[in-house]
C-alpha positions as a LaTeX table, in Angstrom:
\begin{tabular}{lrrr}
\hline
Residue & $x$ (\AA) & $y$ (\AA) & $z$ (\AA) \\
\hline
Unk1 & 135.27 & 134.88 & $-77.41$ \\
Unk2 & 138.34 & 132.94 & $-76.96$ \\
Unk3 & 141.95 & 133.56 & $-76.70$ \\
Unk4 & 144.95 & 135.32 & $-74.59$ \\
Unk5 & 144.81 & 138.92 & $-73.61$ \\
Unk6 & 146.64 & 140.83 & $-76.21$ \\
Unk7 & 149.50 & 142.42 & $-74.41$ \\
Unk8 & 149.79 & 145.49 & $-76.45$ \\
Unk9 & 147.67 & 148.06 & $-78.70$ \\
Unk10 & 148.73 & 147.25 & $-82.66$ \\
Unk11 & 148.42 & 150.73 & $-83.59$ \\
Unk12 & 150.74 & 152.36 & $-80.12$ \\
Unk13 & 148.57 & 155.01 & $-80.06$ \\
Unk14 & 147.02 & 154.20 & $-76.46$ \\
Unk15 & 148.06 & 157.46 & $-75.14$ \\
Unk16 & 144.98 & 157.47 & $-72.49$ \\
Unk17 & 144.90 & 154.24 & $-71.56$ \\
Unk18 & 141.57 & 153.02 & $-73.10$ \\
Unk19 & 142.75 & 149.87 & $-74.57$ \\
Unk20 & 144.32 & 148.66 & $-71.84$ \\
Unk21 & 141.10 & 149.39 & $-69.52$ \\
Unk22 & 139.40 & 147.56 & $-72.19$ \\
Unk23 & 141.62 & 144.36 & $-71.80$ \\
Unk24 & 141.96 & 144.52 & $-67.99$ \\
Unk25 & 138.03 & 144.47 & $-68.21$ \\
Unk26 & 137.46 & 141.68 & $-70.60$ \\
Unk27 & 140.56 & 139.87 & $-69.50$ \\
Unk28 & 140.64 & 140.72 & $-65.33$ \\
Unk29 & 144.05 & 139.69 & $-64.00$ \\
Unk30 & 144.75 & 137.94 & $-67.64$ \\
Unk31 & 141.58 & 135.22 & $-67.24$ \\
Unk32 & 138.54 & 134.20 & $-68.28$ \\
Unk33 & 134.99 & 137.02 & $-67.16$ \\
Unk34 & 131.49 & 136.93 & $-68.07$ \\
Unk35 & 130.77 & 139.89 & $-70.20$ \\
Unk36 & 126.94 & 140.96 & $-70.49$ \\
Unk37 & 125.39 & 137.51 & $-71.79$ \\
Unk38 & 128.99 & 136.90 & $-72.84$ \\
Unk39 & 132.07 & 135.18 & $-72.44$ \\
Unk40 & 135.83 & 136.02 & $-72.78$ \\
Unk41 & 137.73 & 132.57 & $-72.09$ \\
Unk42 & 141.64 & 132.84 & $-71.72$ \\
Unk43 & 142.59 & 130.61 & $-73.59$ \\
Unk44 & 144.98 & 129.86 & $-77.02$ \\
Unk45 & 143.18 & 126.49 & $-77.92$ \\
Unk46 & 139.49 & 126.88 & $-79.05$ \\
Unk47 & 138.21 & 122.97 & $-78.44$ \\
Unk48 & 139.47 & 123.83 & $-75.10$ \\
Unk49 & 137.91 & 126.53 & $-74.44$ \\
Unk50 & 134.87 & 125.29 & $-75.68$ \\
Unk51 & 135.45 & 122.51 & $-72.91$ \\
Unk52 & 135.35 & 124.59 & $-70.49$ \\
Unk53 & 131.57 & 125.77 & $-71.16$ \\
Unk54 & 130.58 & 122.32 & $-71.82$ \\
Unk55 & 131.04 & 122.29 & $-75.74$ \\
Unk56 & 132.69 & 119.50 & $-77.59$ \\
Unk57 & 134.66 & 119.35 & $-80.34$ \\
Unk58 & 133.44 & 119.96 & $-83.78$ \\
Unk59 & 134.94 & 116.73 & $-85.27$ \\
Unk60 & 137.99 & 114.98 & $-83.44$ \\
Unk61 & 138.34 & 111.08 & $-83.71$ \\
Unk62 & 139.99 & 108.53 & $-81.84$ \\
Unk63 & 141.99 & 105.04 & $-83.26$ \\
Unk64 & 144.55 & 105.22 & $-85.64$ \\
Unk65 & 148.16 & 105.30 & $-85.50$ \\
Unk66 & 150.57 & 107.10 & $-82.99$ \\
Unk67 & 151.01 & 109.67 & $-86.15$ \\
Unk68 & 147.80 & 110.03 & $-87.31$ \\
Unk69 & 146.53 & 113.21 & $-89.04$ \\
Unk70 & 143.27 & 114.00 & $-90.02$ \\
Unk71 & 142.61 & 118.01 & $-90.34$ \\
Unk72 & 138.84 & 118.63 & $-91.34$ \\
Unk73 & 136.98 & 121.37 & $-93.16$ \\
Unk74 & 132.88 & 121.84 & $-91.88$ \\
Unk75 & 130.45 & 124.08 & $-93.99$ \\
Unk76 & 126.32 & 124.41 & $-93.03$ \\
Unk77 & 124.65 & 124.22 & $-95.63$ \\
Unk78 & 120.27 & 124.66 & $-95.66$ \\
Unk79 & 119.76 & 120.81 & $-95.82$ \\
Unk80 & 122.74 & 119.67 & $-93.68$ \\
Unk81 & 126.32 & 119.47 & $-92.37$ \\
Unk82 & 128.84 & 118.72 & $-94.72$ \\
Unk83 & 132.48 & 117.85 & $-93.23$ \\
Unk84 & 135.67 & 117.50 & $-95.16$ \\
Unk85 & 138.18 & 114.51 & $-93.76$ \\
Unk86 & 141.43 & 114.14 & $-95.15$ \\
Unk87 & 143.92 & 111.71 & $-94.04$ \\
Unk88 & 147.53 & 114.06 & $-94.20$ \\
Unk89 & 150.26 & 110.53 & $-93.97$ \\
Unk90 & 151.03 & 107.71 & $-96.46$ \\
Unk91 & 149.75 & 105.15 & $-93.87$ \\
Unk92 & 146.65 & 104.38 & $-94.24$ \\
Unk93 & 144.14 & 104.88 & $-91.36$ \\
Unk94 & 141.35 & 103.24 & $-89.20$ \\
Unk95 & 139.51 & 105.54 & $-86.85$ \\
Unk96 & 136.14 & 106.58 & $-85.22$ \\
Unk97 & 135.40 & 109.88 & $-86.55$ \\
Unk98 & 132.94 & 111.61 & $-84.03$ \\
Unk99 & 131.10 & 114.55 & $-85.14$ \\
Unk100 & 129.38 & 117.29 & $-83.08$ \\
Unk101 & 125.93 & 116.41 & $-84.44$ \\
Unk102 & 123.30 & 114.26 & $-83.77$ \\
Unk103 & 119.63 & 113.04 & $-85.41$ \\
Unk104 & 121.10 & 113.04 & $-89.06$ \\
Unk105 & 122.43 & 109.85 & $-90.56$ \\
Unk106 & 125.91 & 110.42 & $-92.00$ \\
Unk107 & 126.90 & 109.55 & $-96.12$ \\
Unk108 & 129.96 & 109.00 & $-97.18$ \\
Unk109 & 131.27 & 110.75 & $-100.52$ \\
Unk110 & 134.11 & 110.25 & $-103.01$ \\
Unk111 & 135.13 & 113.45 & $-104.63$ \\
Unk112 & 136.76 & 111.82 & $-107.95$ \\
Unk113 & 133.53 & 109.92 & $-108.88$ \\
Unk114 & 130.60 & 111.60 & $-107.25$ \\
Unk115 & 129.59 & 108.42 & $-105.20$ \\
Unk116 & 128.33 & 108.33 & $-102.46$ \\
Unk117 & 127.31 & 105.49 & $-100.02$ \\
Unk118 & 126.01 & 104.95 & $-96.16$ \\
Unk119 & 128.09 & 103.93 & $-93.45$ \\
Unk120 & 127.86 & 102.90 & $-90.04$ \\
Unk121 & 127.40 & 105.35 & $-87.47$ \\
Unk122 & 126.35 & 105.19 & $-83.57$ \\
Unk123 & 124.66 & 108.79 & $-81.62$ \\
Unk124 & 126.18 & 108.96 & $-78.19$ \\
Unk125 & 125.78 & 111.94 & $-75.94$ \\
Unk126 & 126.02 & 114.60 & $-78.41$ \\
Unk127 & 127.96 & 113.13 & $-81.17$ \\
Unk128 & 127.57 & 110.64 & $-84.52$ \\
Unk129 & 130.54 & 108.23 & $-84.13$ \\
Unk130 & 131.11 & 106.79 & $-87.92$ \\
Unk131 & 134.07 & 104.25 & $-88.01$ \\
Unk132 & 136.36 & 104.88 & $-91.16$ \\
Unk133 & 139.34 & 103.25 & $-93.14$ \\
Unk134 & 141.37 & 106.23 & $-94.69$ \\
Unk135 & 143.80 & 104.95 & $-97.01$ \\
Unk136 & 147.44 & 106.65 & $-97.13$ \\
Unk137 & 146.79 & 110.32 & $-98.27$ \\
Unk138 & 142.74 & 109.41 & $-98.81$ \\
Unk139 & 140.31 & 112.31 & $-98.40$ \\
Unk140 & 136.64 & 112.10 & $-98.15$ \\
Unk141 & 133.07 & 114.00 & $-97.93$ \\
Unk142 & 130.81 & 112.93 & $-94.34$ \\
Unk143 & 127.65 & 114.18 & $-95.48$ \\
Unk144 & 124.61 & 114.54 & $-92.68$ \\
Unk145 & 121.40 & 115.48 & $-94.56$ \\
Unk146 & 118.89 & 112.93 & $-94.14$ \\
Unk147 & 116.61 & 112.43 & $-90.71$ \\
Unk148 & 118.28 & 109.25 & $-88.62$ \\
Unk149 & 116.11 & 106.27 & $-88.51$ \\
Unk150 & 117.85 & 105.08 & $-85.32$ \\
Unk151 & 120.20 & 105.80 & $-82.93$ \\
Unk152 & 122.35 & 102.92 & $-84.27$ \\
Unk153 & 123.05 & 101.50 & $-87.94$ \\
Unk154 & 126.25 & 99.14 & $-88.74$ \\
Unk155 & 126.74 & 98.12 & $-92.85$ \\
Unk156 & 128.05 & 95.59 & $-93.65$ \\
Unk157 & 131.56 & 96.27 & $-94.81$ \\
Unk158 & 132.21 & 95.26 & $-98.43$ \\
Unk159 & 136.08 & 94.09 & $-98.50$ \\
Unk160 & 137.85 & 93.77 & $-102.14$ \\
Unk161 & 139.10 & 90.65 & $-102.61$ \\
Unk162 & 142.01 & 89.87 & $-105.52$ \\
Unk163 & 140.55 & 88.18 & $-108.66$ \\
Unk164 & 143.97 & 88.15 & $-110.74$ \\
Unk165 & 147.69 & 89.58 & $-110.83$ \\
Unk166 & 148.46 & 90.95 & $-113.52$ \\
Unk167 & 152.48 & 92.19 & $-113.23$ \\
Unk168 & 153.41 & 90.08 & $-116.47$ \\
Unk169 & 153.00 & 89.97 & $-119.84$ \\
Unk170 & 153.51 & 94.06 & $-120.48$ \\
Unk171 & 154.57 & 96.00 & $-123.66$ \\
Unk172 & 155.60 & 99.40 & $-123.27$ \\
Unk173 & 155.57 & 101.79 & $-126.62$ \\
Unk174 & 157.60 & 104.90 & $-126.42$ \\
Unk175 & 157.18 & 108.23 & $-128.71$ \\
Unk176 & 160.07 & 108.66 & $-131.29$ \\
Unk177 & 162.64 & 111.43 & $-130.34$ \\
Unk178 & 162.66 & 110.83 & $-126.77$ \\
Unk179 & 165.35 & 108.96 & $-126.42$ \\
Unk180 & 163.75 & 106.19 & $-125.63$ \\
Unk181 & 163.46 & 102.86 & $-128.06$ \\
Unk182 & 160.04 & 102.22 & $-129.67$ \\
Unk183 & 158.97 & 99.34 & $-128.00$ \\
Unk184 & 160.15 & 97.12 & $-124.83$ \\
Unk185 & 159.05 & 93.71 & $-123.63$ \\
Unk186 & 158.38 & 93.89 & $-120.06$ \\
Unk187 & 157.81 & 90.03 & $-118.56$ \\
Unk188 & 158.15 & 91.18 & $-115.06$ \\
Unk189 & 157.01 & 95.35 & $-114.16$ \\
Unk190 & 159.66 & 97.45 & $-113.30$ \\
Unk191 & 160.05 & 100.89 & $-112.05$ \\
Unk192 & 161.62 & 102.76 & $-115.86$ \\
Unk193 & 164.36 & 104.25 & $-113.94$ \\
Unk194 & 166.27 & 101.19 & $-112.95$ \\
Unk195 & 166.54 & 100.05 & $-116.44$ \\
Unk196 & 169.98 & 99.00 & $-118.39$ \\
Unk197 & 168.70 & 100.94 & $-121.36$ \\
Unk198 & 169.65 & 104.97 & $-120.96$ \\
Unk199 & 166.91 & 105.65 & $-123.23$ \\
Unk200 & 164.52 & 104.03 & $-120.84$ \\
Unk201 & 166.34 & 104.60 & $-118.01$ \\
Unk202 & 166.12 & 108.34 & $-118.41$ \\
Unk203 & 162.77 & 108.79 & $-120.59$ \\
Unk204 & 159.89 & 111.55 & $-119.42$ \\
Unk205 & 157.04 & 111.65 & $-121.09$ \\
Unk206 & 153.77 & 109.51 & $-121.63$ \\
Unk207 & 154.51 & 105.47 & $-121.65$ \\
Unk208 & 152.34 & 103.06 & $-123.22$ \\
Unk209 & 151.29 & 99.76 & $-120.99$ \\
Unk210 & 149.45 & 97.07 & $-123.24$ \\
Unk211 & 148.71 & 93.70 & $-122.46$ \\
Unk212 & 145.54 & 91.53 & $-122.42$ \\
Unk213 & 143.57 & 89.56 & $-119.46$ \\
Unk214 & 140.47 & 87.18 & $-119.24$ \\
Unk215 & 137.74 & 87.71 & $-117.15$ \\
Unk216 & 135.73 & 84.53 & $-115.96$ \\
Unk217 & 132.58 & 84.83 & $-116.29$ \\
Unk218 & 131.82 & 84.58 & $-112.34$ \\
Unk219 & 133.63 & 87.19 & $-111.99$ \\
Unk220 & 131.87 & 89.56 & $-113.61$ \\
Unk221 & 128.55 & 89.19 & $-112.36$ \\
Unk222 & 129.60 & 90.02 & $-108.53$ \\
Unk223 & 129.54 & 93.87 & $-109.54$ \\
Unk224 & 132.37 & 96.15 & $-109.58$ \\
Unk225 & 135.61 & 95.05 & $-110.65$ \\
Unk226 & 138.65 & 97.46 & $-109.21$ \\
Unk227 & 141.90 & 98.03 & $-111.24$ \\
Unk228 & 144.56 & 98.66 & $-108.36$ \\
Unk229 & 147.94 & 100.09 & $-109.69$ \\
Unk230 & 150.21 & 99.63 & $-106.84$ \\
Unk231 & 153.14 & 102.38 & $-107.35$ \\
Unk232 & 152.77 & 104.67 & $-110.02$ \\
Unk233 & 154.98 & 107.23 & $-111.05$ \\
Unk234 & 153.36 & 109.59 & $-111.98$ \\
Unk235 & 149.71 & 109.35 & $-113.27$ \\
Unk236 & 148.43 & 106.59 & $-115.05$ \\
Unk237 & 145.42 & 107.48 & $-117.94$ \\
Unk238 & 143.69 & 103.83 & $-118.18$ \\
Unk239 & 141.42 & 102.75 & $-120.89$ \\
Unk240 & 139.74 & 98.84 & $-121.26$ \\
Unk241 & 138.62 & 97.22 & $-124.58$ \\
Unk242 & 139.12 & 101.36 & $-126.15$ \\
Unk243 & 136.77 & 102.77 & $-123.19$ \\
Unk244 & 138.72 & 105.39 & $-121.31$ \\
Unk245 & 137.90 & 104.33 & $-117.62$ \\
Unk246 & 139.78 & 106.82 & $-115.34$ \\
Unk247 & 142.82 & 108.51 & $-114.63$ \\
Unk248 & 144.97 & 107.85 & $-111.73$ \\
Unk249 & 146.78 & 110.35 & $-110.40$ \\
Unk250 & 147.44 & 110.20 & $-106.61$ \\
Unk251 & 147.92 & 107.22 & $-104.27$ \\
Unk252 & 145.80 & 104.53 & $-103.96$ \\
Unk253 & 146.12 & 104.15 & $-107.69$ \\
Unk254 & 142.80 & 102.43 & $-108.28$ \\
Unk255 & 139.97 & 103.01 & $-110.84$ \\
Unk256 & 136.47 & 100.81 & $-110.97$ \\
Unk257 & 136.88 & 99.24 & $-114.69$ \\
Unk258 & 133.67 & 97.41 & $-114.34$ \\
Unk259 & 132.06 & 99.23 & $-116.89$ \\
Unk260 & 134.26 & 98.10 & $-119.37$ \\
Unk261 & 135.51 & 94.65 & $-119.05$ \\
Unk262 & 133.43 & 91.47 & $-120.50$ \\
Unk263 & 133.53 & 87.66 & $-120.26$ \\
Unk264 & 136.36 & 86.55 & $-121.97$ \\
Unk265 & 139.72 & 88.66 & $-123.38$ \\
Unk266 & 140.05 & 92.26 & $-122.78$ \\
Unk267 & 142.21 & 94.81 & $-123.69$ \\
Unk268 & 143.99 & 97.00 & $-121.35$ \\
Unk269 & 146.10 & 100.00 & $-122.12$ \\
Unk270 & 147.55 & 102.32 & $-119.41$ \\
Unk271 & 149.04 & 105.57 & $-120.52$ \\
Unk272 & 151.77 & 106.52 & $-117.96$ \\
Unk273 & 153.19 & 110.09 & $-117.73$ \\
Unk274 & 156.08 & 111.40 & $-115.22$ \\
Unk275 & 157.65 & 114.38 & $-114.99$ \\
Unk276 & 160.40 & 115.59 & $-117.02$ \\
Unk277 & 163.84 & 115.59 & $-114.36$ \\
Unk278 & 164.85 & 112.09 & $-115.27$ \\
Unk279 & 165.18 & 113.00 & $-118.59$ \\
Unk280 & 167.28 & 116.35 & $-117.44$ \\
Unk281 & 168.93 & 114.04 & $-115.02$ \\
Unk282 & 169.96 & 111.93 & $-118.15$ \\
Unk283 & 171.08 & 114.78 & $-120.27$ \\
Unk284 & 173.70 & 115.82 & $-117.76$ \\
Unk285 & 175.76 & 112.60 & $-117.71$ \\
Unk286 & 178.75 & 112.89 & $-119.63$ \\
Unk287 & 179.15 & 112.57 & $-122.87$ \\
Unk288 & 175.95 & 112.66 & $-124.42$ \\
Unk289 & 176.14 & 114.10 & $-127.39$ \\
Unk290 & 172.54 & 114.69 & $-128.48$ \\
Unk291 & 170.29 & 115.71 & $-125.70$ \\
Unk292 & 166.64 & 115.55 & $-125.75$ \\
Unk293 & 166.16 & 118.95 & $-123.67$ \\
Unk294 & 167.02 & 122.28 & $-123.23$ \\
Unk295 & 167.02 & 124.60 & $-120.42$ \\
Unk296 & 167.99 & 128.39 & $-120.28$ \\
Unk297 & 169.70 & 127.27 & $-117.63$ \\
Unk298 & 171.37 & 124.28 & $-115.98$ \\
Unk299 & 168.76 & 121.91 & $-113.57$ \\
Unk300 & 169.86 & 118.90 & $-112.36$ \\
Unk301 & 172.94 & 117.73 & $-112.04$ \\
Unk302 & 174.37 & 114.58 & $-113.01$ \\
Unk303 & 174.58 & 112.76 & $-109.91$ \\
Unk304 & 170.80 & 113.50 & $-108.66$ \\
Unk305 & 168.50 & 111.11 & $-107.47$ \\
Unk306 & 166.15 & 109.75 & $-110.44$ \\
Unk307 & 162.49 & 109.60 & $-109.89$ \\
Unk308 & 160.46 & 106.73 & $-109.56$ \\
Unk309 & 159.04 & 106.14 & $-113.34$ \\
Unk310 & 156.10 & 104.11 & $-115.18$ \\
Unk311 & 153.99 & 101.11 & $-114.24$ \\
Unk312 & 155.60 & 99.55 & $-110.99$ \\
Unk313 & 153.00 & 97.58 & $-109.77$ \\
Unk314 & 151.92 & 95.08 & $-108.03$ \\
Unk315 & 148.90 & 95.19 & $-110.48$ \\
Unk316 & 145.46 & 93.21 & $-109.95$ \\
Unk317 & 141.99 & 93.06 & $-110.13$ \\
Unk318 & 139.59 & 93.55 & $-107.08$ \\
Unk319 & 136.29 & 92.46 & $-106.78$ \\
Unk320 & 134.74 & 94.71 & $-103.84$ \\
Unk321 & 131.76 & 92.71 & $-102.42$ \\
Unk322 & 130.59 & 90.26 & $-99.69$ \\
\hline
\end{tabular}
């Protein structure tokens, strides 16, 4: 057992004295005492306490940046150890994750898409080390559930490399009675709320990014092909050639397309929703004379900050591969 003597009975009904006979036994002079085949250790932090008897942590890593935060979740499961890793800044991370286990080889798994793949890993004195690259508020699944071939594995890393920009050449459709107008020409992404246009300026709702790329051939035999957003605000619902590939809807913005796409043109179309205060930010300028909400109650106020809105970009293609 580990923590601080408690310093009083919860219920004050230690008329005899029996509680605190029981802490002055299991606590003598406020520290640490073997206990039968026990041990109390005095102390608030559990990894070290666990130190003390020779335990190490259950998952700490080392790396990353001075702010680096990486709280964990572990469940045992019959087959094998399945940790939880989730990376809790907008920076993105590169650390060795070392894990209180040893003779199973560790998987990585992606939530989202229920993929999985292997990664490199070391077993030194009591741990699996696994080097990983968290992006900015990226959470992921370190599966151990298969037998280790070897003490040692390192795979290759597969890096994505940019195939094609695509920031140009957008059309955005809005829905009538929005405020919004029905179509804008877009030869440059920006973020909606630093438009000219009030309508566009101010618009919640869904947004409607068309435009069309080609593929070279090459390209498409390497194997996945990555969409990567950039900014986003908020979720992005993207579909290629009418196939509904993914929705985006937390940073990195980034869905694999390569199901979709062909040699040649293709046709994308990204669906963009945000939430609704720039439009109450909009109907509380002065003025307007025919607002597009209502509220039982007043919101936002004229002057507050608008949110970031629509398709900002950069966008481009990936390849991921050697």
């Amino acid at each position: 057992m580990i923590g601080r003597a408690p310093v009083a009975d919860p219920s004050l009904a230690d008329a005899d004295g029996q509680f605190a006979a029981l802490v002055a036994k299991l606590w003598p002079g406020g520290g640490s005492a073997k206990v039968g085949k026990g041990q109390v250790i005095a102390d608030a932090d559990v990894e070290a306490g666990l130190a003390t008897i020779g335990v190490r942590p259950d998952f700490r890593f080392t790396g990353g940046s001075a702010g680096a935060r990486i709280p964990f979740l572990h469940r045992t499961t019959d087959t094998g150890e399945i940790y939880f890793l989730s990376n809790g800044t907008t920076a993105a991370e590169t650390i060795e994750a070392h894990f209180r286990v040893t003779g199973k080889q560790p998987e990585l798994w992606h939530a989202e898409t229920g993929t999985s793949e292997p990664v490199s890993y070391r077993i030194v004195d009591g741990e699996t080390i696994v080097p990983l690259q968290l992006r900015g508020e990226d959470a992921v699944f370190v599966v151990f559930r298969k037998p280790a071939a070897a003490a040692e594995l390192t795979v290759a890393a597969l890096e994505a490399t940019p195939v094609a920009a695509l920031d140009d050449g957008w059309t955005v459709a809005f829905p009538p009675g929005r405020g919004a107008p029905a179509t804008l020409a877009l030869p440059k992404l920006a973020p909606l709320q630093e438009n000219v246009d009030p309508g566009v300026k101010y618009y919640s709702g869904i947004a409607t990014y068309r435009r069309t790329f080609v593929l070279p051939k090459s390209v498409r035999a390497t194997g996945p092909l990555w969409l990567d957003l950039g900014q986003v605000g908020d979720l992005a619902q993207v579909s290629v050639n009418g196939v509904d590939v993914g929705t985006a809807w937390h940073a990195p913005y980034r869905i694999d397309i390569g199901r979709a796409v062909h040699s040649g043109r293709n046709r994308l179309e990204i669906r963009v929703a945000n939430t609704w205060v720039n439009r109450l930010v909009g109907d509380a300028q002065p003025g307007v004379q025919h607002p597009v909400t209502w509220t039982a109650m007043p919101t936002y106020r004229a002057a507050a900050p608008l949110r970031l809105s629509g398709l900002i970009g950069p966008v481009q293609l990936l390849r991921r591969g050697n």
